[in-house]
mmCIF file of the N, C-alpha and C atoms, coordinates in Angstrom:
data_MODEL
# 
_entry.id   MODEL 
# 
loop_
_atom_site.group_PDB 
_atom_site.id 
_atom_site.type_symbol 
_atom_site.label_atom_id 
_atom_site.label_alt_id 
_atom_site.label_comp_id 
_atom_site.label_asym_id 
_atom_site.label_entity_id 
_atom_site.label_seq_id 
_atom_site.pdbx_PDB_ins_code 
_atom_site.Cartn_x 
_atom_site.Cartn_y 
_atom_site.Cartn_z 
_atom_site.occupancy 
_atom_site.B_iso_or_equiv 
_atom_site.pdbx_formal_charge 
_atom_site.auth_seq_id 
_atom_site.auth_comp_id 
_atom_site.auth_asym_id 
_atom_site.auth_atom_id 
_atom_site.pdbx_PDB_model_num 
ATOM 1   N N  . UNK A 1 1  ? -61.932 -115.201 -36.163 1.00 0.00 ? 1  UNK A N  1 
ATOM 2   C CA . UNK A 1 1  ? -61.759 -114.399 -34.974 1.00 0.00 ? 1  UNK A CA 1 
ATOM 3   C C  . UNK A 1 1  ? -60.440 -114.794 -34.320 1.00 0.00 ? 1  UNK A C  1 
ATOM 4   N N  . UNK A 1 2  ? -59.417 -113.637 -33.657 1.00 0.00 ? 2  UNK A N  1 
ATOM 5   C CA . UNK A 1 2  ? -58.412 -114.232 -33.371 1.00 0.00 ? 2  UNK A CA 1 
ATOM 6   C C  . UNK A 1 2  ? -57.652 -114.063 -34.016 1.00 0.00 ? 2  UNK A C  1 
ATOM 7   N N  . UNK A 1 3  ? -57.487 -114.643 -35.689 1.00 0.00 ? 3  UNK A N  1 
ATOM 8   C CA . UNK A 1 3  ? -56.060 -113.832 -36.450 1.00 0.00 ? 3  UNK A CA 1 
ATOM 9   C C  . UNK A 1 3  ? -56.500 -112.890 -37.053 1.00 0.00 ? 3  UNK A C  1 
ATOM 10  N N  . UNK A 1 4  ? -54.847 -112.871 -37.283 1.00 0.00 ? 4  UNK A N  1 
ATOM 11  C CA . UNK A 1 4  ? -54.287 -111.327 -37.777 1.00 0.00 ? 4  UNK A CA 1 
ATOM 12  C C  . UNK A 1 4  ? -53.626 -111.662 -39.350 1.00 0.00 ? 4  UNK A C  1 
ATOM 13  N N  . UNK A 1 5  ? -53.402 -110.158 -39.916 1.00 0.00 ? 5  UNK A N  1 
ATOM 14  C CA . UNK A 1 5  ? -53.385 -110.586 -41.308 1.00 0.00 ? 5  UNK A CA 1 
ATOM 15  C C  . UNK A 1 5  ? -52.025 -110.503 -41.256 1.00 0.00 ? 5  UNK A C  1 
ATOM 16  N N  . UNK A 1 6  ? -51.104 -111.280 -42.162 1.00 0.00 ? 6  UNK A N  1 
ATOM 17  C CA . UNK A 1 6  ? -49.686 -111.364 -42.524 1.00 0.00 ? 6  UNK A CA 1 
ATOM 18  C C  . UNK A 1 6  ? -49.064 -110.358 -42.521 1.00 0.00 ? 6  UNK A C  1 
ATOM 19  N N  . UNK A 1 7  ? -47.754 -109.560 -41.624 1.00 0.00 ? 7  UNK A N  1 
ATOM 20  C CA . UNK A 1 7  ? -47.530 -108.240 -42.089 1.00 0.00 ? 7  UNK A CA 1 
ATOM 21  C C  . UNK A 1 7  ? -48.124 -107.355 -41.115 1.00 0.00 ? 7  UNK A C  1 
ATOM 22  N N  . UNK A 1 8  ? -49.110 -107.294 -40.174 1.00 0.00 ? 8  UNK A N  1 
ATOM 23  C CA . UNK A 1 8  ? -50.080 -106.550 -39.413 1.00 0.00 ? 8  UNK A CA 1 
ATOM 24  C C  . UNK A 1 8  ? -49.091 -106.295 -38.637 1.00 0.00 ? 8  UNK A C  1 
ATOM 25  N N  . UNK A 1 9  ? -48.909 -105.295 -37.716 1.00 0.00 ? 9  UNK A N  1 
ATOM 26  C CA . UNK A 1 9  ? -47.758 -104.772 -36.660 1.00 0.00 ? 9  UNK A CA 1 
ATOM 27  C C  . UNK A 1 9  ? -48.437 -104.535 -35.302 1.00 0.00 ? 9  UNK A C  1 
ATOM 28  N N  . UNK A 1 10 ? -48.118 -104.605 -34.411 1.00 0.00 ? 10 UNK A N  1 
ATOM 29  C CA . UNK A 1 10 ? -49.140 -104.527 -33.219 1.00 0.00 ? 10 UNK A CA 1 
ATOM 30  C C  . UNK A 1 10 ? -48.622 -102.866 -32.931 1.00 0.00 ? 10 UNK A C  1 
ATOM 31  N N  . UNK A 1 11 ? -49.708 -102.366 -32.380 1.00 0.00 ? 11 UNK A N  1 
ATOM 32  C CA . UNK A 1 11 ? -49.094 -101.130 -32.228 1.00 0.00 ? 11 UNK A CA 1 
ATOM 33  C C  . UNK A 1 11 ? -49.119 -101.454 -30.235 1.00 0.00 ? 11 UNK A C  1 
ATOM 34  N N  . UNK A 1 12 ? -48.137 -101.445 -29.665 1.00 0.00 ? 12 UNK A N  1 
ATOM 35  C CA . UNK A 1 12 ? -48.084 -101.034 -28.610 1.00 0.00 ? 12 UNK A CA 1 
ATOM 36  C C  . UNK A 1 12 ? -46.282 -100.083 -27.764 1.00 0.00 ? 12 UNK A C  1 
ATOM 37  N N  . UNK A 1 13 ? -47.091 -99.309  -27.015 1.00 0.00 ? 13 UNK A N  1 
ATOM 38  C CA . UNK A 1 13 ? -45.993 -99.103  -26.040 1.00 0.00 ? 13 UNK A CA 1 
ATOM 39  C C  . UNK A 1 13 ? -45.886 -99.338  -24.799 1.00 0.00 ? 13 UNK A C  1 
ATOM 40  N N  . UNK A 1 14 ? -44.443 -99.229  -24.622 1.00 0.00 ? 14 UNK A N  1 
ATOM 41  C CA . UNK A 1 14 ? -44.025 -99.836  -23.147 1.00 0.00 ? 14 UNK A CA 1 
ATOM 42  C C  . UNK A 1 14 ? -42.801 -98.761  -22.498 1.00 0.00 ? 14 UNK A C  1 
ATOM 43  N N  . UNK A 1 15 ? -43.839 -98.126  -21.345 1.00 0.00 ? 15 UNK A N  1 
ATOM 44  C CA . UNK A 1 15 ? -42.290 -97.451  -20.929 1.00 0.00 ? 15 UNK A CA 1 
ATOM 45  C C  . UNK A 1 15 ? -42.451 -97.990  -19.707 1.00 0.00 ? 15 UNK A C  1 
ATOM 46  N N  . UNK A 1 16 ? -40.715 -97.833  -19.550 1.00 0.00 ? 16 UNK A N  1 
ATOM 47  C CA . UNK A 1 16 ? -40.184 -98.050  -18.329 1.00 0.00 ? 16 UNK A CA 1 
ATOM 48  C C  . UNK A 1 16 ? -38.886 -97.425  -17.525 1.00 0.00 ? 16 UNK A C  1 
ATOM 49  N N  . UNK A 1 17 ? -38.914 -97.693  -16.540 1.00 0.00 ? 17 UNK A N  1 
ATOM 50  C CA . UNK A 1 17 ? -38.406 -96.349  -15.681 1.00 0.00 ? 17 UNK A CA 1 
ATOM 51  C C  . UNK A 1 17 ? -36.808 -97.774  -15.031 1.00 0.00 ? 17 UNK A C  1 
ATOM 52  N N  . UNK A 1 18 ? -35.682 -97.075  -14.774 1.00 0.00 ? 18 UNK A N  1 
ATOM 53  C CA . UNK A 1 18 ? -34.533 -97.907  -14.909 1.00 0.00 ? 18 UNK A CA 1 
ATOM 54  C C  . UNK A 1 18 ? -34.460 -97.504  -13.232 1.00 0.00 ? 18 UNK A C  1 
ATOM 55  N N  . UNK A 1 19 ? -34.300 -98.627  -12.255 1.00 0.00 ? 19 UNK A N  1 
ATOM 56  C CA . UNK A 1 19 ? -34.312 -98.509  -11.128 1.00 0.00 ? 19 UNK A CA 1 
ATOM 57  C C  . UNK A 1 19 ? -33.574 -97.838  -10.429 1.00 0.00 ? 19 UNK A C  1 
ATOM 58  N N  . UNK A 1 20 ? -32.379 -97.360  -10.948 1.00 0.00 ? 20 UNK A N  1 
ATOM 59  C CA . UNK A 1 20 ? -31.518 -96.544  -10.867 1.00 0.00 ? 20 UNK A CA 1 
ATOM 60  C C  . UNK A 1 20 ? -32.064 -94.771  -11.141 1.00 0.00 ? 20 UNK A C  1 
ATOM 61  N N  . UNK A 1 21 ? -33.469 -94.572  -11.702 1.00 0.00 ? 21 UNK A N  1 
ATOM 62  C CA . UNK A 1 21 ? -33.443 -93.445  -11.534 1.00 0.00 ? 21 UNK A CA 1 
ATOM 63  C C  . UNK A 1 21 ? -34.788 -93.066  -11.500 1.00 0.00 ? 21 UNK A C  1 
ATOM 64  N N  . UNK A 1 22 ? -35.421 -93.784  -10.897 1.00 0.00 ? 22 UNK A N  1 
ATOM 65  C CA . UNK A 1 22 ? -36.660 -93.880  -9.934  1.00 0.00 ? 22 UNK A CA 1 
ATOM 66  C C  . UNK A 1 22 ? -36.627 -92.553  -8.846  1.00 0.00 ? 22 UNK A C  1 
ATOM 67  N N  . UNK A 1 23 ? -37.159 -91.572  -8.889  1.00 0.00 ? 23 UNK A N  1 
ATOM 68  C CA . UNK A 1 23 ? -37.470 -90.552  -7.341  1.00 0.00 ? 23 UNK A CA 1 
ATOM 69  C C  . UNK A 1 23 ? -38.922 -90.616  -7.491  1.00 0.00 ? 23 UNK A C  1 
ATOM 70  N N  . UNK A 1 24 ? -39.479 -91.925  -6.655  1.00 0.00 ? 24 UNK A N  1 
ATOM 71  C CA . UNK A 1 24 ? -41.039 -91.742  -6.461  1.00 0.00 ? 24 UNK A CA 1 
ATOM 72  C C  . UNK A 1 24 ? -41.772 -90.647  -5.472  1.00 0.00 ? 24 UNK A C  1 
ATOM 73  N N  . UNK A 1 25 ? -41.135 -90.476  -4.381  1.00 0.00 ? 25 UNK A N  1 
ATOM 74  C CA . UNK A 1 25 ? -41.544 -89.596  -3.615  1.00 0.00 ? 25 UNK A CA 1 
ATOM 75  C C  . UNK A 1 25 ? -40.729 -87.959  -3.729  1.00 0.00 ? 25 UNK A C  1 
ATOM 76  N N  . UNK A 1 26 ? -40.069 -87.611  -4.951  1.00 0.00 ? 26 UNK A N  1 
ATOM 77  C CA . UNK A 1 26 ? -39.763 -86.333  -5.365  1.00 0.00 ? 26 UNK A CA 1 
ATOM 78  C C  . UNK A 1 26 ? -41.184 -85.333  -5.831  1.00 0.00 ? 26 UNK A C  1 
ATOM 79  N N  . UNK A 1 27 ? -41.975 -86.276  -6.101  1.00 0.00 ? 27 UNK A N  1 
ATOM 80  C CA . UNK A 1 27 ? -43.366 -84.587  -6.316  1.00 0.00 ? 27 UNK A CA 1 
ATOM 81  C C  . UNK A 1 27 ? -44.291 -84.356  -5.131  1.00 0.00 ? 27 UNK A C  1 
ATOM 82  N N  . UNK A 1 28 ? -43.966 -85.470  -3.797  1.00 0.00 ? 28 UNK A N  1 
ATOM 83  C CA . UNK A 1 28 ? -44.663 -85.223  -2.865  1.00 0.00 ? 28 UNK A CA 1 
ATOM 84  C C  . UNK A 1 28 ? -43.792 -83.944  -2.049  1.00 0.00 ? 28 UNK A C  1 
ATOM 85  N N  . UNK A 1 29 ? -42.606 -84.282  -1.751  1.00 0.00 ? 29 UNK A N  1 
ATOM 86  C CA . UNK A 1 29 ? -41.792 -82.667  -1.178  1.00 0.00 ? 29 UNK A CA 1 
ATOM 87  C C  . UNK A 1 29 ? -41.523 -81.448  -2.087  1.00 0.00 ? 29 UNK A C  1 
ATOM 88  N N  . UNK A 1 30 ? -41.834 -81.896  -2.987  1.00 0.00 ? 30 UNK A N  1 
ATOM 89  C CA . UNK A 1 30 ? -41.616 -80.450  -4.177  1.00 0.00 ? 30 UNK A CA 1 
ATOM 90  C C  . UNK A 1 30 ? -42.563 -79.229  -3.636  1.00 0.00 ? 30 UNK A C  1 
ATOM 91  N N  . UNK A 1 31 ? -41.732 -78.429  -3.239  1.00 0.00 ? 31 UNK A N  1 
ATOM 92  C CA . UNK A 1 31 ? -42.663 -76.851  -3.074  1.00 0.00 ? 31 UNK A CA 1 
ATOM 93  C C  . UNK A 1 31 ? -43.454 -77.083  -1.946  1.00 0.00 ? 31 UNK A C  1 
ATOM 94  N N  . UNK A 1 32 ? -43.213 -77.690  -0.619  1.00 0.00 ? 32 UNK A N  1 
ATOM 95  C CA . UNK A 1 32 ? -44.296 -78.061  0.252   1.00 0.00 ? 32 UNK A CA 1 
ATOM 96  C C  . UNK A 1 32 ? -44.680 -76.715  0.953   1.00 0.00 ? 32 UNK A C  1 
ATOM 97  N N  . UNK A 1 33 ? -44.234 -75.759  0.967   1.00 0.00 ? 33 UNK A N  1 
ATOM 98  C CA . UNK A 1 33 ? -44.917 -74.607  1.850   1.00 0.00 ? 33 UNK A CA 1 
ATOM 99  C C  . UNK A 1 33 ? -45.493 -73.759  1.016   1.00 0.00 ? 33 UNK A C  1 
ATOM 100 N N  . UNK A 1 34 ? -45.691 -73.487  -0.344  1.00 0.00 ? 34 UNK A N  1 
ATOM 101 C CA . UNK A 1 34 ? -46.774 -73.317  -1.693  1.00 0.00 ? 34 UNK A CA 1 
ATOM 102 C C  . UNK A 1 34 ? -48.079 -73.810  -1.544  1.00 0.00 ? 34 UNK A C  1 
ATOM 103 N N  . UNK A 1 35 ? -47.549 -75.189  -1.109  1.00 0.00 ? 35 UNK A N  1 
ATOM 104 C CA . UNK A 1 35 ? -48.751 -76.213  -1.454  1.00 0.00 ? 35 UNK A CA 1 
ATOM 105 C C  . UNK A 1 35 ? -49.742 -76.253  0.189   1.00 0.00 ? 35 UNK A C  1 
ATOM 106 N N  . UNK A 1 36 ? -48.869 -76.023  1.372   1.00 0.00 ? 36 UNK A N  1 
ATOM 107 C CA . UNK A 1 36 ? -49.987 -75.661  2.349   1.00 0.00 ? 36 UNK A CA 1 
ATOM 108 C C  . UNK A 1 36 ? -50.515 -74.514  2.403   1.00 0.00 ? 36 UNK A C  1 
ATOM 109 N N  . UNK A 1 37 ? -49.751 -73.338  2.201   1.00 0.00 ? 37 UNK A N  1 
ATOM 110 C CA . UNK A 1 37 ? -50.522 -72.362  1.759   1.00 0.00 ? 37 UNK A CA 1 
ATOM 111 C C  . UNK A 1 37 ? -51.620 -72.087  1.272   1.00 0.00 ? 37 UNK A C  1 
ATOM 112 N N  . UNK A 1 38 ? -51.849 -72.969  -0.031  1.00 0.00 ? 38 UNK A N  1 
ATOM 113 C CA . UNK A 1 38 ? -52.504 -72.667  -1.328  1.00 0.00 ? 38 UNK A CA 1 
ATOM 114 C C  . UNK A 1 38 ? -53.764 -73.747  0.238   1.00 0.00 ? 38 UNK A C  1 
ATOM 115 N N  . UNK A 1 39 ? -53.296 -74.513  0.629   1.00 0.00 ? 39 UNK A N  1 
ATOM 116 C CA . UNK A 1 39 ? -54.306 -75.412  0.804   1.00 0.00 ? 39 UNK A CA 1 
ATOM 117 C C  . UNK A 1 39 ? -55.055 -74.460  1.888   1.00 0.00 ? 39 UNK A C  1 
ATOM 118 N N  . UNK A 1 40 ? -54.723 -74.159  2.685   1.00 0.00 ? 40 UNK A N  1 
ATOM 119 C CA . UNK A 1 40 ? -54.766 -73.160  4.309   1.00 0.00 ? 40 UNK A CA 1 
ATOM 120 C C  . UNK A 1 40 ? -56.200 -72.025  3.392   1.00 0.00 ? 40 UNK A C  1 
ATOM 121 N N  . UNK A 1 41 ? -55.529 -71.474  2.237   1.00 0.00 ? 41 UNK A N  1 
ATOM 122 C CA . UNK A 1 41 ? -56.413 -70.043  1.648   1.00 0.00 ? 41 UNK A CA 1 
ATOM 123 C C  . UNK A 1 41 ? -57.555 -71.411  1.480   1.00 0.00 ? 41 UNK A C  1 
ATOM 124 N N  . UNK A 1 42 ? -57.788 -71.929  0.870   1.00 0.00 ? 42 UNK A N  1 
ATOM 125 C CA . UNK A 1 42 ? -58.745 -72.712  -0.094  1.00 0.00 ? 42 UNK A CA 1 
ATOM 126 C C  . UNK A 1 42 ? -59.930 -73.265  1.025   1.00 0.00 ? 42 UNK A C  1 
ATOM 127 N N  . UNK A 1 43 ? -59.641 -73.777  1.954   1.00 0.00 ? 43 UNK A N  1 
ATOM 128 C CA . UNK A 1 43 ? -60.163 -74.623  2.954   1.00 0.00 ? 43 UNK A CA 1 
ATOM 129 C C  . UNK A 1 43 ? -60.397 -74.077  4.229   1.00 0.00 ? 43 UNK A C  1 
ATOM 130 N N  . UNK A 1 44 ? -60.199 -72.430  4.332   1.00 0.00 ? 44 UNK A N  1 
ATOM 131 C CA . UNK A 1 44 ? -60.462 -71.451  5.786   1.00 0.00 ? 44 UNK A CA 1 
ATOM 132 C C  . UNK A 1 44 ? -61.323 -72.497  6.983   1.00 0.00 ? 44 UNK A C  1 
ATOM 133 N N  . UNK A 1 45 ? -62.547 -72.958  6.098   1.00 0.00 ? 45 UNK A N  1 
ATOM 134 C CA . UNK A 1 45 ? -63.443 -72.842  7.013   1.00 0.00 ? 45 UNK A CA 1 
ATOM 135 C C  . UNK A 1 45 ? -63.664 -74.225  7.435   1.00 0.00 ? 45 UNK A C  1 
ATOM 136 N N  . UNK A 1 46 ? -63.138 -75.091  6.458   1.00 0.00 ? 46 UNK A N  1 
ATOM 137 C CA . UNK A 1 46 ? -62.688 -76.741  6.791   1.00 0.00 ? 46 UNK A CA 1 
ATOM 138 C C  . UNK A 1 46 ? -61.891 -77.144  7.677   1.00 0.00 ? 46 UNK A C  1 
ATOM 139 N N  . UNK A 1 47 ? -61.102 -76.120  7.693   1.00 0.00 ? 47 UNK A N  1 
ATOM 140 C CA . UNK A 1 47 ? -59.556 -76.067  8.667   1.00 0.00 ? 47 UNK A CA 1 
ATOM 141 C C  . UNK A 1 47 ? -60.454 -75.552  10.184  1.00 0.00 ? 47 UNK A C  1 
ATOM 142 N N  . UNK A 1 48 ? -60.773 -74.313  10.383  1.00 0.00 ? 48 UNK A N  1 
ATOM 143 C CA . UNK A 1 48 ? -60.478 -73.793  11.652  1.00 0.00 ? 48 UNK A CA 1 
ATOM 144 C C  . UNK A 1 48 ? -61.700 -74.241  12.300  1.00 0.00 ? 48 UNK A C  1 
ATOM 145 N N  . UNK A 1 49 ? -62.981 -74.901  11.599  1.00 0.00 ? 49 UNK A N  1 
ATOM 146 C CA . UNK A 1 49 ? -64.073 -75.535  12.316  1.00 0.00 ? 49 UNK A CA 1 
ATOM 147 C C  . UNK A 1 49 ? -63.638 -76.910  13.144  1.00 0.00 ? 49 UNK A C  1 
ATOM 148 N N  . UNK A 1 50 ? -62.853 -77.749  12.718  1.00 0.00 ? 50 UNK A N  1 
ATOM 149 C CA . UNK A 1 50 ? -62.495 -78.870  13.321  1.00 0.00 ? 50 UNK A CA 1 
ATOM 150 C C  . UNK A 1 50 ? -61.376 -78.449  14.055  1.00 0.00 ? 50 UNK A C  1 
ATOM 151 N N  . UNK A 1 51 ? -60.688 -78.071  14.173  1.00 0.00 ? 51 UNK A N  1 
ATOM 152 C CA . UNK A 1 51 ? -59.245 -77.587  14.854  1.00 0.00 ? 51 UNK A CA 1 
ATOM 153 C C  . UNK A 1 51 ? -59.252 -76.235  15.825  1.00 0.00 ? 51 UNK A C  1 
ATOM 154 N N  . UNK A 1 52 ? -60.344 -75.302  15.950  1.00 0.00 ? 52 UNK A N  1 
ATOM 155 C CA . UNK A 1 52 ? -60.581 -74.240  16.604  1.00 0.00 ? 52 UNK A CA 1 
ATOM 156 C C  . UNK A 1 52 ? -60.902 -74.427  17.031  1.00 0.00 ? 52 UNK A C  1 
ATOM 157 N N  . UNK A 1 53 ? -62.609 -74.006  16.253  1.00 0.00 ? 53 UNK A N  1 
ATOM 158 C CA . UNK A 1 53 ? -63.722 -73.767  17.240  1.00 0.00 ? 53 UNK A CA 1 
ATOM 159 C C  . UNK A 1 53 ? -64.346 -75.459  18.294  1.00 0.00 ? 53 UNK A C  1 
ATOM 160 N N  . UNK A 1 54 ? -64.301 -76.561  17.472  1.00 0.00 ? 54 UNK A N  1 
ATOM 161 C CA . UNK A 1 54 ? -64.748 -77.216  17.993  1.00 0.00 ? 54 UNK A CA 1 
ATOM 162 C C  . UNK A 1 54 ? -64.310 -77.536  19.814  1.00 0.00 ? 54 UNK A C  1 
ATOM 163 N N  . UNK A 1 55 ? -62.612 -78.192  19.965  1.00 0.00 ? 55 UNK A N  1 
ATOM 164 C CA . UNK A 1 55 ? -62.163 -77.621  21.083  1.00 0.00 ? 55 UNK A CA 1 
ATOM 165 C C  . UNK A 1 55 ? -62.449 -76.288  21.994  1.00 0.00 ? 55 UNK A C  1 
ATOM 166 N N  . UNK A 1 56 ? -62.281 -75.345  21.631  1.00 0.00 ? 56 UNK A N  1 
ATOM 167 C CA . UNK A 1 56 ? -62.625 -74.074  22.600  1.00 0.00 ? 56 UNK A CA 1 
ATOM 168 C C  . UNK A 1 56 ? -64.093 -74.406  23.082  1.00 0.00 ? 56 UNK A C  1 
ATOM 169 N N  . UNK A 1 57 ? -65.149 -75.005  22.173  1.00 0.00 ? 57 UNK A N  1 
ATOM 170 C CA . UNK A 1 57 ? -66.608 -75.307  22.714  1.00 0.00 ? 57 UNK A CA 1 
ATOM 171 C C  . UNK A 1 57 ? -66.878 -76.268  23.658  1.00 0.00 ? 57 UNK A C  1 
ATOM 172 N N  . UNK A 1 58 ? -65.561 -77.237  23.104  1.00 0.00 ? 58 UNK A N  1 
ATOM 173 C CA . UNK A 1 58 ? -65.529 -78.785  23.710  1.00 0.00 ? 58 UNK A CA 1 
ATOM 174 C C  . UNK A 1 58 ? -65.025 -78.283  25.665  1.00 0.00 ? 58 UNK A C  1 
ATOM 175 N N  . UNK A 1 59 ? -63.959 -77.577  25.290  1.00 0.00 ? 59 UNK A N  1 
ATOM 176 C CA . UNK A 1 59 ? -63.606 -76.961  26.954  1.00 0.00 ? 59 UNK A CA 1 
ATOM 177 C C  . UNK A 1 59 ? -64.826 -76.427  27.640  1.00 0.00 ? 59 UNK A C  1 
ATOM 178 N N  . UNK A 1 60 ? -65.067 -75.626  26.974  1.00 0.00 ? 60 UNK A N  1 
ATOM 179 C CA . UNK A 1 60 ? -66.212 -74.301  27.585  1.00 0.00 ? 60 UNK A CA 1 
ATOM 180 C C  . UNK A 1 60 ? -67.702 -75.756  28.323  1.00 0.00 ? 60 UNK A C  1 
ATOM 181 N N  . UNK A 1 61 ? -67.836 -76.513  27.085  1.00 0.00 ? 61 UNK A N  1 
ATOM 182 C CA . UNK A 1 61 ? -68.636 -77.684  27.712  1.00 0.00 ? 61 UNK A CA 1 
ATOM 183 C C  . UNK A 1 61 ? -68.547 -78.565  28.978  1.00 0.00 ? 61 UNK A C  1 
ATOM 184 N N  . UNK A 1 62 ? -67.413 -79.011  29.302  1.00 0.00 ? 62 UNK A N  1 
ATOM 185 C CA . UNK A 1 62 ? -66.394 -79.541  30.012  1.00 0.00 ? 62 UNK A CA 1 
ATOM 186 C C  . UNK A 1 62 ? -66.591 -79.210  31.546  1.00 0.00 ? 62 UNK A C  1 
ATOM 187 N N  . UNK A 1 63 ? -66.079 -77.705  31.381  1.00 0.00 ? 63 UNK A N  1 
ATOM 188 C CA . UNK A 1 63 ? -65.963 -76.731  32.477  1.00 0.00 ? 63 UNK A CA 1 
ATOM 189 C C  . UNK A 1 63 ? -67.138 -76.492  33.195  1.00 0.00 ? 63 UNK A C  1 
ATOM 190 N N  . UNK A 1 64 ? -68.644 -76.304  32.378  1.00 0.00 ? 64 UNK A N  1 
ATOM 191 C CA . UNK A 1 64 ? -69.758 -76.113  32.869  1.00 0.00 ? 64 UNK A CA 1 
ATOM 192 C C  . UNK A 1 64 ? -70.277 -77.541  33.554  1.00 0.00 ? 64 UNK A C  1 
ATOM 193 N N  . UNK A 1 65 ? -69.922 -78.257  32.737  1.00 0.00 ? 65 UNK A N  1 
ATOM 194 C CA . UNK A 1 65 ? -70.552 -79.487  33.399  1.00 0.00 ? 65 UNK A CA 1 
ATOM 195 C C  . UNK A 1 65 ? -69.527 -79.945  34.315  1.00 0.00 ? 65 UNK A C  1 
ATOM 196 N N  . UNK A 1 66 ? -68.672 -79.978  34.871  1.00 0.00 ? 66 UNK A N  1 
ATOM 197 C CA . UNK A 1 66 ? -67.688 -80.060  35.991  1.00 0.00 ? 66 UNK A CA 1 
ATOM 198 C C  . UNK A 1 66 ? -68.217 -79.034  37.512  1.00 0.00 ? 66 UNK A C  1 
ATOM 199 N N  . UNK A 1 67 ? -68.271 -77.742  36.529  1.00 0.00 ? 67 UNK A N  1 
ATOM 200 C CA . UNK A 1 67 ? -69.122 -77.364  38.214  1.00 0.00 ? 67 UNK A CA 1 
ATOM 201 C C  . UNK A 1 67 ? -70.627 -77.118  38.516  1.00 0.00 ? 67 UNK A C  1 
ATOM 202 N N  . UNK A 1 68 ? -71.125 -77.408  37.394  1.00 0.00 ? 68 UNK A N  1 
ATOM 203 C CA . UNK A 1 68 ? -72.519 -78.418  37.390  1.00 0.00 ? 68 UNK A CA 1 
ATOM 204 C C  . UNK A 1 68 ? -72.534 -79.456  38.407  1.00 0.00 ? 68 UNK A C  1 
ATOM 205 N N  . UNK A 1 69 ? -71.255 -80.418  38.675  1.00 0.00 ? 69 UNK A N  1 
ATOM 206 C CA . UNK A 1 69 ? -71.622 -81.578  38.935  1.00 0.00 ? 69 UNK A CA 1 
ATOM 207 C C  . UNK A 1 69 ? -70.530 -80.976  40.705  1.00 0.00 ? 69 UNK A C  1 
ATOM 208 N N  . UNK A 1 70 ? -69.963 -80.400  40.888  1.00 0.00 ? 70 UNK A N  1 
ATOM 209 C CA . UNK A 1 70 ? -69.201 -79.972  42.037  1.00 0.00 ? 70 UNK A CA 1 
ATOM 210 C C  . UNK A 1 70 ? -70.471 -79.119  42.669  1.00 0.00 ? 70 UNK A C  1 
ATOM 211 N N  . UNK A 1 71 ? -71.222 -78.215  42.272  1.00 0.00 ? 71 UNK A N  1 
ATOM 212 C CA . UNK A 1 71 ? -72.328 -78.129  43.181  1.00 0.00 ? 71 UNK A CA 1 
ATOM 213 C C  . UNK A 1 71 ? -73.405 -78.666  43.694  1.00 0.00 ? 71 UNK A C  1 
ATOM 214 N N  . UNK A 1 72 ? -73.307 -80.065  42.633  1.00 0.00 ? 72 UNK A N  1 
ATOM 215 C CA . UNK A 1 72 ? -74.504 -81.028  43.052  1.00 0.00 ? 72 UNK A CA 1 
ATOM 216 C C  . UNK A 1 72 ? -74.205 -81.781  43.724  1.00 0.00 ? 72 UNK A C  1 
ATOM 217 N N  . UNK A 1 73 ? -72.468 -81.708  44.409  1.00 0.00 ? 73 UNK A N  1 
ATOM 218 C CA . UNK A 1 73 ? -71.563 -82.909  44.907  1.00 0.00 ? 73 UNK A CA 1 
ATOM 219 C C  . UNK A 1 73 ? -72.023 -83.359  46.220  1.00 0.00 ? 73 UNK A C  1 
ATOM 220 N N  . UNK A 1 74 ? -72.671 -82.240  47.268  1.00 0.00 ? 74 UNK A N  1 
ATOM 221 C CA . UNK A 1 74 ? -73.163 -82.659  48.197  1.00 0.00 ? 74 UNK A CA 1 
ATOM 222 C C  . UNK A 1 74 ? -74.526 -83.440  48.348  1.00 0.00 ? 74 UNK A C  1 
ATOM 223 N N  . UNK A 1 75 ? -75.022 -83.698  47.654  1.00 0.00 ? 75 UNK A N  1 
ATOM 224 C CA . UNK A 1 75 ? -76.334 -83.892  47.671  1.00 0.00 ? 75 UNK A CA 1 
ATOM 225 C C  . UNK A 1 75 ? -76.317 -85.637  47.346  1.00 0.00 ? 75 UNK A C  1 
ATOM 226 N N  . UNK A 1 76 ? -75.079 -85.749  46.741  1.00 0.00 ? 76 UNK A N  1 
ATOM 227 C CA . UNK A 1 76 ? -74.813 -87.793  46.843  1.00 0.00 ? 76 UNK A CA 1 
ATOM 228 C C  . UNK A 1 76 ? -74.304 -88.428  47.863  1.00 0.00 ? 76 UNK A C  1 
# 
């Protein structure tokens, strides 16, 4: 266990990238208004439930209980 026979070749590869021409963050800006697009169609209802509606409910909540509590103001 352990050797190898006389002559045996290892099969491996090795790539590597020359620091000089490294663009790691070139496929994150590639085409970025494609890519929100595509994301915006895909996710309608992921998007405008947290970012819409929730706020407009969160106000409307807000507001009621504010003069909820302004007509009960005399009574403390």
């Amino acid at each position: 266990m352990g050797k190898q026979q006389v002559g045996m070749r290892l099969k491996e590869v090795v790539y590597t990238l020359s620091p000089f021409e490294q663009n790691v963050m070139s496929g994150l800006f590639k085409d970025i208004p494609h890519k929100v697009m595509h994301h915006l169609t895909q996710n309608v209802l992921f998007d405008a439930l947290p970012f819409c509606v929730v706020p407009i409910a969160a106000i409307g909540w807000y507001c009621a209980d504010y003069n909820e509590k302004e007509k009960q103001h005399h009574r403390y």
